[in-house]
C-alpha positions as CSV (number, residue, x, y, z in Angstrom):
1,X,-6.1,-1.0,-7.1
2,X,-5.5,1.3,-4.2
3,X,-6.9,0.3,0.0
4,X,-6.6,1.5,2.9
5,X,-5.1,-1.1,4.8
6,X,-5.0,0.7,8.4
7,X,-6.3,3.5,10.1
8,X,-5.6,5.2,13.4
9,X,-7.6,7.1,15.0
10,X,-5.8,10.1,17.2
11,X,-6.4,11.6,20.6
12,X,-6.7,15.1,18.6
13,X,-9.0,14.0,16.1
14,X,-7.1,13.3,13.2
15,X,-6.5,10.1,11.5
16,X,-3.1,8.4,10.6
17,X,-4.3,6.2,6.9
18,X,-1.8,3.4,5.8
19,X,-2.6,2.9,2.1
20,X,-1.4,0.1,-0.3
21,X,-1.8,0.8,-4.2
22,X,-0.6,-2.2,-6.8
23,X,-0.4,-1.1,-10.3
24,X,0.7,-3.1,-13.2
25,X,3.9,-1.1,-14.8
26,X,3.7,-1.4,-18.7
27,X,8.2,-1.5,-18.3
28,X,9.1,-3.9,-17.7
29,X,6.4,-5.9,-19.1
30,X,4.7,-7.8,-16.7
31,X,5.9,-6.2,-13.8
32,X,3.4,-4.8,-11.5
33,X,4.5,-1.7,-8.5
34,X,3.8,-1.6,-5.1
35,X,3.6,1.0,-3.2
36,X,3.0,1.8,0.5
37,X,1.9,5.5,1.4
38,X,0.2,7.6,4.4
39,X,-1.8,10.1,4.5
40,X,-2.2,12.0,8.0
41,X,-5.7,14.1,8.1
42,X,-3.8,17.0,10.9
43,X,-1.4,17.5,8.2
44,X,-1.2,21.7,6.0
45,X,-2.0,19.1,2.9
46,X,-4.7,16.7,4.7
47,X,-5.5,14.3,1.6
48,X,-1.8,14.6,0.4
49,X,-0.5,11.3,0.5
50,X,3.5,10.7,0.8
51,X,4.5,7.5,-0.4
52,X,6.6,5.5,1.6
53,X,7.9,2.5,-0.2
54,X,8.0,1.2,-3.5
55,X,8.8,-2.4,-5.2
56,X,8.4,-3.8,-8.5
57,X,7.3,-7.4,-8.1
58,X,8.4,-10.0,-11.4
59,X,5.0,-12.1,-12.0
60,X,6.7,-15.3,-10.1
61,X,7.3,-12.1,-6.6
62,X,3.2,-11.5,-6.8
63,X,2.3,-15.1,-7.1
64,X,4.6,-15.5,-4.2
65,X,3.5,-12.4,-1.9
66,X,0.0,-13.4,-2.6
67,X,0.7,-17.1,-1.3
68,X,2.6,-15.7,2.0
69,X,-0.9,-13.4,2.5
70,X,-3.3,-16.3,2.4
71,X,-1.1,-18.5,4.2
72,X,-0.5,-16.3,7.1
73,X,-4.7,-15.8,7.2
74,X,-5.5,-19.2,6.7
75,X,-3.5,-19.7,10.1
């Protein structure tokens, strides 16, 4: 599942995308990848996206980032 968690619109036009993609990695087994990117529309390459970060997450790390997202909301 890939989203587009920000965008940021510039004085010049462009847009500056922050994109989140989480993808379940078949090793190790149960593991699932996360990875931030960007993609800037003023760049040569305008839908090239350049990821930034990436973390594979056991199945006990995703139950626990998703519990720290919907506690912080639910504040």
């Amino acid at each position: 599942m890939k989203q587009t968690l920000q965008t940021t619109q510039e004085t010049n036009g462009s847009e500056f995308h922050l994109v989140a993609e989480v993808t379940e990695c078949s090793n190790p087994e149960g593991y699932t990848s996360l990875t931030f990117s960007t993609v800037w529309t003023g760049a040569k390459n305008p839908k090239e996206q350049q990821d930034k970060y990436t973390v594979l997450l056991s199945p006990a790390a995703l139950v626990a980032l998703r519990n720290l997202l919907v506690e912080d909301t639910e504040k």
